[in-house]
N, C-alpha and C positions, 0 to 999 in steps of 0.2 A: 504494500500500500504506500504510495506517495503523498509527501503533504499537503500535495492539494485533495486528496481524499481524505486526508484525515482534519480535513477543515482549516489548514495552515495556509495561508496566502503567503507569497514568498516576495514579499514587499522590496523593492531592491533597498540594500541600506545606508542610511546618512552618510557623508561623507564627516562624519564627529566623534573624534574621542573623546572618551573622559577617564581621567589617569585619575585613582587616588592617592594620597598623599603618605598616612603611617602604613609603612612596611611593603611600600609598593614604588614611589616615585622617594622618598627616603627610607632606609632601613636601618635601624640602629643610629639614628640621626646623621646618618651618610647620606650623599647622594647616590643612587644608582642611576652610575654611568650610562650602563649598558640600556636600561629604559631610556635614559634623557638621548642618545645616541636613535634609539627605536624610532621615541616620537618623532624627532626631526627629518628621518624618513618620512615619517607620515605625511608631516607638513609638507616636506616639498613634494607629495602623492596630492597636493591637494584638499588632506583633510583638513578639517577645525581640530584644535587641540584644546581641553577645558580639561582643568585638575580640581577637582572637588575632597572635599574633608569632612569625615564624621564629625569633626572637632570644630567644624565653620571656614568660611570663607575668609576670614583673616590666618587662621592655618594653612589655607591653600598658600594665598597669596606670597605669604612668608615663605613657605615652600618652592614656589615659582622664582622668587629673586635668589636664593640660597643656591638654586640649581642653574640661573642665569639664562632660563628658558623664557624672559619677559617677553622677545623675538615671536616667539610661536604659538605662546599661548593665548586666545582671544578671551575664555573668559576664568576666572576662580569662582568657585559659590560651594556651599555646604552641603552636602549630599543629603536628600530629602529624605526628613522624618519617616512622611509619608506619603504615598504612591496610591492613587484614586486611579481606578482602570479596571475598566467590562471585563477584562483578563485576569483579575487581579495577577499572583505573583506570573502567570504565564505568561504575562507581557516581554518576557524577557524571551523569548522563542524568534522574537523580532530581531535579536541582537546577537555579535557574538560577545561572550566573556573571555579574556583572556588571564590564565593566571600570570603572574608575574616572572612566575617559575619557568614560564613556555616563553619568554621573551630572549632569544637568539639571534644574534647578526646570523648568523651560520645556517642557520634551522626556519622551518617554515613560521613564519610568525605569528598563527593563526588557528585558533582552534573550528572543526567544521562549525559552518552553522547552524545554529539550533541547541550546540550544549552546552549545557552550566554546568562550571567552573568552579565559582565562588560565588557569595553573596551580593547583590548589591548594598 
């Protein structure tokens, strides 16, 4: 069965990342190189680049000058509380997740679409 059988519309998707901030775009209050490297791929692929924080948008932000990505990133904001959607958590079927763990120059950078990863 294909997802448009199983009622999946295969939406093409945003041209928008959203990088978070603890344990993902810094770990151990480091930068990760290898991400900051990643996104700037993306950017010049054309994406939007947006770093959000459990901890708020002055975390992002703080995060984004630390890492010297002010260049590529369009927006910082807090990653929302809460998420109102006919799908509820299946909204993310729309998306791919990527863990952090799977970010490789070398390796595909991409997990298929459609699986969860981690949490939003």
């Amino acid at each position: 069965m294909n997802n448009r059988e199983k009622g999946f519309i295969d939406y093409p998707k945003p041209d928008v990342v959203y990088i978070d901030v603890d344990g993902t775009l810094l770990v151990d209050d480091s930068v990760n190189h290898q991400l900051v490297s990643w996104a700037r791929r993306r950017h010049n692929e054309g994406k939007q680049i947006i770093v959000w924080s459990a901890r708020g948008a002055d975390n992002a932000r703080r995060a984004v000058e630390l890492c010297g990505i002010n260049d590529i990133v369009s927006h910082t904001l807090s990653k929302p509380g809460y998420v109102v959607d006919d799908l509820g958590h299946r909204f993310t079927q729309y998306m791919e997740v990527i863990h952090v763990n799977d970010i490789d120059g070398n390796a595909q950078d991409r997990k298929p679409a459609g699986a969860f990863v981690g949490s939003i």
